[in-house]
SEPAFI-398803 format. One record per residue (C-alpha): y, z, x; residue in three letters. Coordinates in pm, whole numbers, plus 50000, padded with zeros to 5 digits. Example, Ala and Ser with C-alpha at 12.3 -4.5 7.8 and 13.67 -1.06 7.14 Angstrom:
495505078051230ALA/498945071451367SER/
REM end
This chain:
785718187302180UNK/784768154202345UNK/787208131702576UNK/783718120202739UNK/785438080102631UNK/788828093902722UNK/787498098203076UNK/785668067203121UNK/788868047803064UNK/791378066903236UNK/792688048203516UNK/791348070003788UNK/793438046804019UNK/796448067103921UNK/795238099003938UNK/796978117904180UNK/796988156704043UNK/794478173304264UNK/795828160804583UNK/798638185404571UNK/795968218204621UNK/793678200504899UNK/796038217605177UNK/795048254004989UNK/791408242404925UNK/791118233205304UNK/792758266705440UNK/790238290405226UNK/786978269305318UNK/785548297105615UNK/784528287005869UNK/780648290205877UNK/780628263805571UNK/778578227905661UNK/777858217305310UNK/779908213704993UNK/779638200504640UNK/782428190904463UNK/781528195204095UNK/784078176103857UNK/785168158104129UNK/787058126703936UNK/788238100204153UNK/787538123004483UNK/791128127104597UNK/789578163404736UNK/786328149904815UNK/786918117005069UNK/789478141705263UNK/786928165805263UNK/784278143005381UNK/785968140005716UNK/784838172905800UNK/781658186105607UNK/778768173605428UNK/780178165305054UNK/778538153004767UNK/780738145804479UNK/779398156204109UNK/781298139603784UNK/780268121803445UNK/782628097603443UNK/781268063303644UNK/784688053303598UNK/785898083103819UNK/782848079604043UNK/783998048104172UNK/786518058404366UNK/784528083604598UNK/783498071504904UNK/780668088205034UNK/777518106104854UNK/777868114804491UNK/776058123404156UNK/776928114203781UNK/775818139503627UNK/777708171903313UNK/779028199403500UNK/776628221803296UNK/773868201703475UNK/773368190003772UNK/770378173503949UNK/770298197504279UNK/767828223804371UNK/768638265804394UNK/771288276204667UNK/771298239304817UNK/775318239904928UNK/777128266405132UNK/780298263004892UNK/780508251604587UNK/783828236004452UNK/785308231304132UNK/788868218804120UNK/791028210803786UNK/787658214703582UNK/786588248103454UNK/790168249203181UNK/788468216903019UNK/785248230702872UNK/784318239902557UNK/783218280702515UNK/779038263102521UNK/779598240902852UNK/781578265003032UNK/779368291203025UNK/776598270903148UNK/778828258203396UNK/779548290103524UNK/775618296303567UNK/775248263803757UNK/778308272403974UNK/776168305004115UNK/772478286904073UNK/773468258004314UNK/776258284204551UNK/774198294404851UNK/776868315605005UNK/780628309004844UNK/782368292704558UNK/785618281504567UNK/787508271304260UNK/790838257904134UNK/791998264003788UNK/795628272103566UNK/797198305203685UNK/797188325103396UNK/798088295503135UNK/799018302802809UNK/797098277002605UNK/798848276202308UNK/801978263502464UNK/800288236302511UNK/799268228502151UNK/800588191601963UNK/798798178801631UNK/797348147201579UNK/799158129401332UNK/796068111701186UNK/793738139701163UNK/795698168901159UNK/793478182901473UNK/795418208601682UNK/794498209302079UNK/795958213702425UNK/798028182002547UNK/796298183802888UNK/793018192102659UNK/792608226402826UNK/790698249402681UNK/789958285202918UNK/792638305603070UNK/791918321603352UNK/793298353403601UNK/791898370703873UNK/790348397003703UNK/789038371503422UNK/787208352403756UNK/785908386603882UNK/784378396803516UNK/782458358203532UNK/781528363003868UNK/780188397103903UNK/777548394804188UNK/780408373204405UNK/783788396804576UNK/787068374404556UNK/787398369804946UNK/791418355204896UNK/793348339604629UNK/796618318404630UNK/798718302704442UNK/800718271504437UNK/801928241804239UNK/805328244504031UNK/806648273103897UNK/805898272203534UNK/807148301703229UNK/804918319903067UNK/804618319102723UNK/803098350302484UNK/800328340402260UNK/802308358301967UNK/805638340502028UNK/803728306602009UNK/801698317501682UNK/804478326401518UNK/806858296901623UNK/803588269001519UNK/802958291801183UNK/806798287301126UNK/807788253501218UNK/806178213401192UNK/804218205301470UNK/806948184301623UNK/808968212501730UNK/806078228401924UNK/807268217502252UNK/809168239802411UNK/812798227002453UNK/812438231002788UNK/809788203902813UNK/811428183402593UNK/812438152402791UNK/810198163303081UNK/806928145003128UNK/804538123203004UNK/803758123902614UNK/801188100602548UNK/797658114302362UNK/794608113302247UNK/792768128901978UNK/789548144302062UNK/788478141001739UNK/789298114201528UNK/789818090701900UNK/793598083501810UNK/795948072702055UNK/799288085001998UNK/802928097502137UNK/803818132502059UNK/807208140501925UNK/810088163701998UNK/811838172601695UNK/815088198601722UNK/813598231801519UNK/816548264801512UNK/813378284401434UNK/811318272301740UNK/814678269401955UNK/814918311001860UNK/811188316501939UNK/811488298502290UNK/814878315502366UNK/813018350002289UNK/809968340502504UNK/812688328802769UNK/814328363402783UNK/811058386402802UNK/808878366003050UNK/808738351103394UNK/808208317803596UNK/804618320303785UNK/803168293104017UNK/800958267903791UNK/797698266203993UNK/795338290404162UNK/792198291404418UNK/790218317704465UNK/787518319904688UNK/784588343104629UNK/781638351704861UNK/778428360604755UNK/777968397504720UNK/
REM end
């Protein structure tokens, strides 16, 4: 899955997400940290506040998104990036890792600890049930994740990718979201058109414009009144819980 043209004409301008963790990123950077790299950085809403402090470079393919950081930075893939061995104290990924395909993210994950002389810090989903997010393009039939999010991710997930690194502190933060089982969601998008995906919940919450990663068509996404899908969320509703959206976890080199 590509959104590499997505990116590019975003308007980064507008792009306030990441701003909302910087006060958790700052509080779990210790203390003996100089330099950082901010890989995926985007427009550098965590990078220029960061530059105030340490040596930052900020790392991101888009040129679009480049444009808006302020002090040293690199355009270069995630799964790639033009720095030698253990050249940065921390390394920081923020709102990235959940957007890879299986192929990038594991190299990713290698570059993370290649270029990590000492920590890495990153920022991902709290335990996000992807398929919740899943709409259809209307053109191509292609199913993906509205937010075009890919990995999941938990603590013990991060310590099983990170093996040689101990998780030093994690928090959490952002709204308080429900969780949705996997086999709830299967069954309710098996069951019912694509329009009635949405939980009912989220159905005059938000945003709703896409894009297809596939066939490249912009489109808005639905909401559509299912009794099937209104049982399946109900059910979901009545056997989980609301967790806190985001989570940073800091890990140390063992």
């Amino acid at each position: 899955m590509d959104n590499e043209k997505y990116y590019e004409s975003f308007d980064w301008s507008s792009f306030k997400d990441s701003s909302s963790n910087f006060k958790i990123i700052a509080q779990l950077i210790p203390e003996d940290v100089n330099s950082i790299i901010d890989i995926g950085c985007g427009n550098g809403l965590i990078t220029n506040e960061l530059a105030k402090k340490f040596k930052v470079v900020g790392v991101d393919r888009s040129k679009a998104a480049l444009e808006f950081v302020k002090g040293d930075k690199i355009a270069a893939s995630c799964d790639s990036v033009p720095v030698e061995d253990q050249s940065f104290d921390l390394v920081l990924s923020s709102e990235l890792l959940e957007h890879l395909d299986a192929p990038t993210f594991d190299k990713t994950v290698k570059e993370l600890k290649r270029i990590a002389k000492k920590y890495i810090l990153i920022g991902v989903p709290n335990q996000e049930s992807l398929n919740k997010g899943n709409i259809q393009c209307p053109k191509c039939n292609t199913i993906f994740h509205r937010c075009y999010h890919q990995q999941s991710f938990s603590v013990q997930k991060i310590e099983k990718l990170f093996p040689e690194y101990k998780v030093v502190d994690t928090k959490t933060c952002g709204i308080n979201v429900r969780v949705y089982k996997d086999s709830i969601a299967n069954i309710k998008q098996k069951l019912t058109p694509a329009k009635a995906w949405i939980p009912y919940y989220w159905a005059k919450k938000g945003e709703r414009n896409a894009h297809c990663p596939k066939c490249d068509t912009a489109f808005e996404y639905e909401f559509k009144f299912n009794p099937i899908a209104f049982a399946m969320d109900s059910l979901n509703v009545l056997l989980t819980k609301k967790i806190p959206f985001h989570m940073v976890v800091l890990m140390e080199k063992k």
